[in-house]
Wavefront OBJ file of the C-alpha trace (Angstrom):
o trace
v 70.758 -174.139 -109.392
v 69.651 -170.870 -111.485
v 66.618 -168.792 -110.804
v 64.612 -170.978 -113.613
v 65.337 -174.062 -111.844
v 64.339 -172.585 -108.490
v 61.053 -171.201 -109.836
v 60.181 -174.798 -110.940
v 60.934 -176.531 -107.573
v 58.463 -174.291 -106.409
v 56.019 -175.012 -108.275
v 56.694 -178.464 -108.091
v 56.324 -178.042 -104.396
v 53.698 -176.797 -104.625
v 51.650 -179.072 -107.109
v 52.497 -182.059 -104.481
v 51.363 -180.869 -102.148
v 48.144 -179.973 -103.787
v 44.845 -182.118 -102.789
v 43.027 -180.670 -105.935
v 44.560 -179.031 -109.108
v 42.414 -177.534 -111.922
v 44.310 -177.835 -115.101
v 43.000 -174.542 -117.128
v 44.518 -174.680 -121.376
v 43.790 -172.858 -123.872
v 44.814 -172.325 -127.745
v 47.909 -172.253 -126.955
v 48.459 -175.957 -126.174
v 46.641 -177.370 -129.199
v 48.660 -174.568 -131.587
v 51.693 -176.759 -130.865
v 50.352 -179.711 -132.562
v 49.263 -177.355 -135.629
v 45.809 -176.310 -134.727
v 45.090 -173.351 -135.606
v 43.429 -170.822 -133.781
v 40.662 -168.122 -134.287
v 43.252 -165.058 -134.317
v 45.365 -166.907 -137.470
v 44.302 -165.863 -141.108
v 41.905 -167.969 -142.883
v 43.003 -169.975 -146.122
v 41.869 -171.786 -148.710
v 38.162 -171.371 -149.666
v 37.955 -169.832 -146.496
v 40.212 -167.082 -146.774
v 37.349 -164.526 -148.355
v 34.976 -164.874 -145.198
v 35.095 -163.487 -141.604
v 35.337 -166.096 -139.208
v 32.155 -164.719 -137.346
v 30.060 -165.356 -140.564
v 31.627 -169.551 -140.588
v 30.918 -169.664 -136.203
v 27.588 -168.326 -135.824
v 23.786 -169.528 -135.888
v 23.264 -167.075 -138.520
v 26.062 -167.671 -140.745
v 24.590 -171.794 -140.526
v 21.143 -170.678 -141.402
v 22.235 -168.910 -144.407
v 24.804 -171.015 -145.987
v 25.065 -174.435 -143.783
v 27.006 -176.236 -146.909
v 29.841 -173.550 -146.298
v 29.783 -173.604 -142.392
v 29.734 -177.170 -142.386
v 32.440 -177.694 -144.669
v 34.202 -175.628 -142.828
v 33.741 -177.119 -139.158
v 34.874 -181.120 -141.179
v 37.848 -179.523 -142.655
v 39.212 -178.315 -139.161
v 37.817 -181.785 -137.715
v 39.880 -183.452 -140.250
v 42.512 -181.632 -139.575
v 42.309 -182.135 -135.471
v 42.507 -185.786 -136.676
v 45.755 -185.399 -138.780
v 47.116 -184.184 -135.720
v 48.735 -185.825 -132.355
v 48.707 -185.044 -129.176
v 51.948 -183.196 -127.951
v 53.961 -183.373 -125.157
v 51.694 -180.963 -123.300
v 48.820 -183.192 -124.050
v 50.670 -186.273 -122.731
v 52.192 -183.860 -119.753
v 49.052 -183.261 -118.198
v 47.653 -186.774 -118.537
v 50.522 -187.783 -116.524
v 49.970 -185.654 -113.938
v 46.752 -187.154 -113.178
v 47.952 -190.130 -111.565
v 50.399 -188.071 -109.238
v 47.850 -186.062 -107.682
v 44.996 -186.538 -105.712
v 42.602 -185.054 -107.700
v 42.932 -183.317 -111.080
v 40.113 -181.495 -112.644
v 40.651 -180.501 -116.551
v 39.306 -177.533 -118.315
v 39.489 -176.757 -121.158
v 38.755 -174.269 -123.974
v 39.409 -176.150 -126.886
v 37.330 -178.174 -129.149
v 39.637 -180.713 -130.213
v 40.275 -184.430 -128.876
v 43.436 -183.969 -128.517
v 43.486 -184.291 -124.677
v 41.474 -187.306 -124.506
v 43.620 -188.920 -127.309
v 46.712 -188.203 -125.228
v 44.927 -190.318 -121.707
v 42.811 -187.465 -120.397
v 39.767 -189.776 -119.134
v 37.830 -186.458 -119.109
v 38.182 -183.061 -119.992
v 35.741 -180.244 -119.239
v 34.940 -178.343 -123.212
v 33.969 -175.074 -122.449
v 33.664 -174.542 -125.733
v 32.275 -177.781 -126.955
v 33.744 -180.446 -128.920
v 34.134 -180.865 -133.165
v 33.245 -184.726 -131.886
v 30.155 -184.171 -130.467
v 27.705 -182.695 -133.299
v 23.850 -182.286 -132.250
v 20.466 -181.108 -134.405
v 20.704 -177.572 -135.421
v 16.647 -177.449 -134.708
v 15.890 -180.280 -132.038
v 19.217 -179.990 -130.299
v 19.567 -183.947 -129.667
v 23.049 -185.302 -130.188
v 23.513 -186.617 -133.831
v 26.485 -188.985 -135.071
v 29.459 -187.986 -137.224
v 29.313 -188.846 -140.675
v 31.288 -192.309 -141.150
v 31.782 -191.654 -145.205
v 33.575 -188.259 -145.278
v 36.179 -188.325 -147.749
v 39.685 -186.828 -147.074
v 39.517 -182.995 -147.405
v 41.100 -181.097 -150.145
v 43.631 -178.677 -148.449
v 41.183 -175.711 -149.504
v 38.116 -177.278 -147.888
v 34.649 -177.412 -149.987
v 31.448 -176.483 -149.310
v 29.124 -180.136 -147.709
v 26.253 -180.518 -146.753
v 25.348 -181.599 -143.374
v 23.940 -184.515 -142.545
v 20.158 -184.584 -141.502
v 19.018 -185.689 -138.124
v 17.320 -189.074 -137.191
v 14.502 -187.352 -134.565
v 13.927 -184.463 -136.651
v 15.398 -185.040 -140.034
v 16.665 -181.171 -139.336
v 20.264 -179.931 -140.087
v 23.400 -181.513 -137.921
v 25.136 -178.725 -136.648
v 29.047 -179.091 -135.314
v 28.734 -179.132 -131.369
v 31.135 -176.386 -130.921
v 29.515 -172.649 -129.278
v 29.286 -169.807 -131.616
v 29.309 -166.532 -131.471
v 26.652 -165.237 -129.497
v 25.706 -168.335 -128.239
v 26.023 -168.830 -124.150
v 28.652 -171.532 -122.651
v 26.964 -174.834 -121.216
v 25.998 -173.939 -118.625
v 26.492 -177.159 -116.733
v 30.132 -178.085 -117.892
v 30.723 -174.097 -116.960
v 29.150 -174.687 -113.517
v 31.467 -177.424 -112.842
v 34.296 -175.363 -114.205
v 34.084 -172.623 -111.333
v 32.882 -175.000 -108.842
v 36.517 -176.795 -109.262
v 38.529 -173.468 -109.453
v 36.638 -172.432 -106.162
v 37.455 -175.474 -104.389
v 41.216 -176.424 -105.734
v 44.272 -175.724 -103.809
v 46.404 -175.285 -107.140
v 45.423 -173.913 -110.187
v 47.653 -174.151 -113.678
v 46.622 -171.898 -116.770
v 48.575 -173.245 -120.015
v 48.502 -171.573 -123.442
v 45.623 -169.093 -122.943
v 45.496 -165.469 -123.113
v 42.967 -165.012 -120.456
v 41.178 -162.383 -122.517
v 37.715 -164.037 -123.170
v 35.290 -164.163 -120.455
v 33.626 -165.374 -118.555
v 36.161 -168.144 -118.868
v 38.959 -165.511 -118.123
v 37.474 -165.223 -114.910
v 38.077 -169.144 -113.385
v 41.649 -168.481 -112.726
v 40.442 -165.266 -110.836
v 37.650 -167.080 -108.814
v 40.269 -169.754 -108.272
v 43.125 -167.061 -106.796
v 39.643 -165.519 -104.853
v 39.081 -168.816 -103.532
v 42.675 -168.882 -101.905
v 43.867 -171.258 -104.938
v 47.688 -170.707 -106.002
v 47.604 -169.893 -109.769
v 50.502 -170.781 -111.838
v 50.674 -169.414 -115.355
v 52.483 -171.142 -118.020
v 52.555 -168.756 -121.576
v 55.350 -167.778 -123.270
v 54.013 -164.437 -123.431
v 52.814 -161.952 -120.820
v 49.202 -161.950 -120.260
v 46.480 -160.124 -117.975
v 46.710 -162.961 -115.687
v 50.411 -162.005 -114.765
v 48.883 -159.687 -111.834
v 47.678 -162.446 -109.712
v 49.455 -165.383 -110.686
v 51.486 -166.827 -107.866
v 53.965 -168.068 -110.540
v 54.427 -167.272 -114.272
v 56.547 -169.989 -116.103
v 57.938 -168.206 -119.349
v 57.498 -171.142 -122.418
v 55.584 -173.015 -124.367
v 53.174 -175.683 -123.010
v 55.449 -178.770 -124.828
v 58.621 -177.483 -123.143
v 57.305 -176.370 -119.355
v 54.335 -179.163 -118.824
v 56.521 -182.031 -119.290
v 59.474 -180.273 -117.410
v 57.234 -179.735 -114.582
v 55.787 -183.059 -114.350
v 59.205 -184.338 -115.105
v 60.241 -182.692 -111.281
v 57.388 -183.699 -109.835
v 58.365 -187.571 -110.397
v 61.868 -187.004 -109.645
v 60.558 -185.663 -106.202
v 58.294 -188.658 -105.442
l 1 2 3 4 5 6 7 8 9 10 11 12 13 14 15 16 17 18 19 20 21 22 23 24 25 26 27 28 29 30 31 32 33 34 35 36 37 38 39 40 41 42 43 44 45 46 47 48 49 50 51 52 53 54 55 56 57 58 59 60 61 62 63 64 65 66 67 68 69 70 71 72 73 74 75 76 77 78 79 80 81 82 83 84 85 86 87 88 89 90 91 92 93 94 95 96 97 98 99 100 101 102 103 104 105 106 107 108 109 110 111 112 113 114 115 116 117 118 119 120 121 122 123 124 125 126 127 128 129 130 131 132 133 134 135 136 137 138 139 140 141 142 143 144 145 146 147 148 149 150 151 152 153 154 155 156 157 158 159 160 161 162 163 164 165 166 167 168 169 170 171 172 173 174 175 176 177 178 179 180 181 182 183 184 185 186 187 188 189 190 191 192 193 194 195 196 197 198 199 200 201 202 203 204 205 206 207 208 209 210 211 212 213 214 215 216 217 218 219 220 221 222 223 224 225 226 227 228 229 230 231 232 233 234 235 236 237 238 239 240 241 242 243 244 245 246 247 248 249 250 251 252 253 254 255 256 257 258
């Protein structure tokens, strides 16, 4: 048995014998099924604007044909994707634990689509659009035509309270988490025995800081990135790979051991 293989009993060990384990992902689990994230260039019709002008209240206010368009052409493209094996990893795991908790940063659906019964968006979802002005939840359009690969400019769709602007349900800049799914975030990391980070760089707060509160809390943390991150100071174990390759190994062990 090498040191990898050791490192991963370990863990393994230690996720079965785990009443409650927070499952913390970020960008990086999604960019394996060809999401992309904030930090890659912009293309298409896109490619002339700063990302802060397409995710903000102003940038909606001003031109809500272009931000719109915008948010459907990455929704269509979260629905051109699959779930990977992380996805399908971690919804596994669920039924060999106790109790699994799921947070998440992304705004996809591609957790839920891979068996997740329920994730935790910190960020909010692309599937769950609300009024721009009266903030009640609004439905998706049903008639959206297939995007071109450049995206185009559309205009949102009008609410049926307010007849206001729909608005995509994600959080933009300058705009506070929800504070309820956030809550329930740090109430989990402070009462789990495990926690497991996957495919985020643990830069953005205050969601950076549930892994911490969790390690605070006496939680083990277990990083899995291919790359080193700030989190590598108090992380009990760092697993060096991508989430498709270690998340599915892992839960692979863990069944072998049952």
């Amino acid at each position: 048995m090498n040191d990898d293989d050791e490192l991963l009993q370990a863990v393994v060990a230690m996720v079965r014998r785990a009443r409650h384990v927070v499952v913390f992902t970020g960008a990086g689990v999604s960019a394996e099924s060809g999401i992309a994230t904030f930090r890659d260039a912009l293309t298409g019709l896109w490619e002339r604007f700063d990302v802060a002008e397409l995710a903000s209240a102003e940038g909606f206010a001003a031109d809500p044909g272009l931000v719109w368009g915008w948010y459907e052409w990455r929704r269509m493209s979260v629905m051109r994707a699959l779930p990977n094996a992380a996805h399908r990893a971690i919804a596994a795991l669920a039924s060999r634990v106790p109790k699994l908790t799921l947070v998440t940063q992304n705004v996809d659906d591609l957790h839920e689509r891979a068996g997740s019964e329920r994730a935790l968006h910190l960020h909010g979802s692309l599937f769950a659009p609300r009024c721009f002005d009266c903030g009640r939840p609004a439905s998706l359009p049903s008639d959206v035509p297939d995007e071109p690969d450049g995206g185009r400019r559309i205009a949102p769709p009008r609410c049926d309270s307010c007849g206001g602007p729909v608005r995509p349900g994600v959080v933009w800049f300058g705009e506070m988490l929800p504070e309820g799914v956030l809550q329930q975030a740090f109430d989990a990391a402070r009462s789990c025995d495990v926690l497991v980070s996957i495919g985020t760089s643990s830069l953005v707060f205050p969601t950076a800081q549930i892994p911490v509160d969790a390690h605070r809390a006496g939680a083990k943390v277990i990083q899995i990135n291919p790359n080193a991150t700030d989190l590598d100071a108090i992380a009990d174990f760092n697993l060096r790979g991508t989430a498709a390759m270690m998340v599915p190994a892992l839960v692979r062990a863990a069944h072998r051991c049952t």
